[in-house]
C-alpha positions in Angstrom: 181.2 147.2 128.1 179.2 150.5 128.5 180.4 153.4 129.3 179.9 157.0 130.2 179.7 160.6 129.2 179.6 162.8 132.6 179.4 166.4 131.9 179.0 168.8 135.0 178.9 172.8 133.7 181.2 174.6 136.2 180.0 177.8 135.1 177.7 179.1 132.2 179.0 182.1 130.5 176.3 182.6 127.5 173.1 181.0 127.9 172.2 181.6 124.1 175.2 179.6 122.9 174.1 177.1 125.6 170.8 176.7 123.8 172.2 176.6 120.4 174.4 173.7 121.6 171.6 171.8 123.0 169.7 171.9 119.8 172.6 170.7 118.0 173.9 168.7 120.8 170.9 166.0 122.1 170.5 164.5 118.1 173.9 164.0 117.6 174.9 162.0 120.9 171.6 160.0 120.6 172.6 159.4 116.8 176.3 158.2 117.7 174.2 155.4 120.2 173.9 157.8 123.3 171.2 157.1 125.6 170.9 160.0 128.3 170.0 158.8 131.8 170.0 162.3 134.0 170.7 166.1 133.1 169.5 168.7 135.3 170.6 170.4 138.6 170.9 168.0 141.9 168.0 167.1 144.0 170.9 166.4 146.9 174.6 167.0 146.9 177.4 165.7 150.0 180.3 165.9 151.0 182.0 168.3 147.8 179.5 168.0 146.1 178.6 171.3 143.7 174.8 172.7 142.7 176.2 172.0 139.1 173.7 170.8 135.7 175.1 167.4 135.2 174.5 165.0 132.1 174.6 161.4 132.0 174.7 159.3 128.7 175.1 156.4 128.6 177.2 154.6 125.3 177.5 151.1 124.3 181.3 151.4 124.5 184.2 154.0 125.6 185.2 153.6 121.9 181.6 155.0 121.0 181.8 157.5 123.0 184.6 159.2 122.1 183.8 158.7 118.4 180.2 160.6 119.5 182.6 163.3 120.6 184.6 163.6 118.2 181.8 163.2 115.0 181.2 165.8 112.6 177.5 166.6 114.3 178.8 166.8 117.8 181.7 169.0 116.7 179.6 171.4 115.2 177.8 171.6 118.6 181.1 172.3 120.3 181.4 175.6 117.6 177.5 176.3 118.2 178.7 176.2 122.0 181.6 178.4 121.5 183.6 179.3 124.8 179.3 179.5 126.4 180.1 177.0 129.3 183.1 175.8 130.9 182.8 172.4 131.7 184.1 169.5 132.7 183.5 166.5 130.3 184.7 162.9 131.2 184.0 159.5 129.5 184.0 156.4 132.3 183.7 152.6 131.1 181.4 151.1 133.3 181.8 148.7 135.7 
């Protein structure tokens, strides 16, 4: 069953350690099987809903997903990333 990565940034503290996460960050979700379906700010929000970026990535399992999270490559985006965002960072299996 798929599953997926939902990442919505609450707050960007350091947009340069942003950037050096995303260079490290994109290869080594798409490397783990990651396929990213949406990142960017919302065209539309309701109800709650926040102007926050959002990513979508979509894994072939929730087991692959948290392995993409917790791989060498992605960790050493995390360290790249360095307190630059705080986020909120979920992994949902799909329905």
């Amino acid at each position: 069953m798929s599953a997926y990565w939902i990442s919505t940034y609450v707050e960007v503290t350091d947009t340069q350690k942003l950037e050096a996460y995303a260079v490290l960050a994109g290869p080594a979700l798409v490397g783990a099987g990651g396929r990213f379906l949406a990142r960017g700010l919302p065209e539309q929000v309701y109800e709650a809903g926040q102007q926050t970026r959002t990513v979508l990535i979509e894994f072939p399992s929730v087991e692959a997903a948290v392995a993409a999270h917790d791989s060498a490559a992605y960790q050493e985006a995390l360290a790249a990333l360095d307190g630059g965002a705080v986020r909120d960072l979920r992994i949902v299996p799909g329905a």
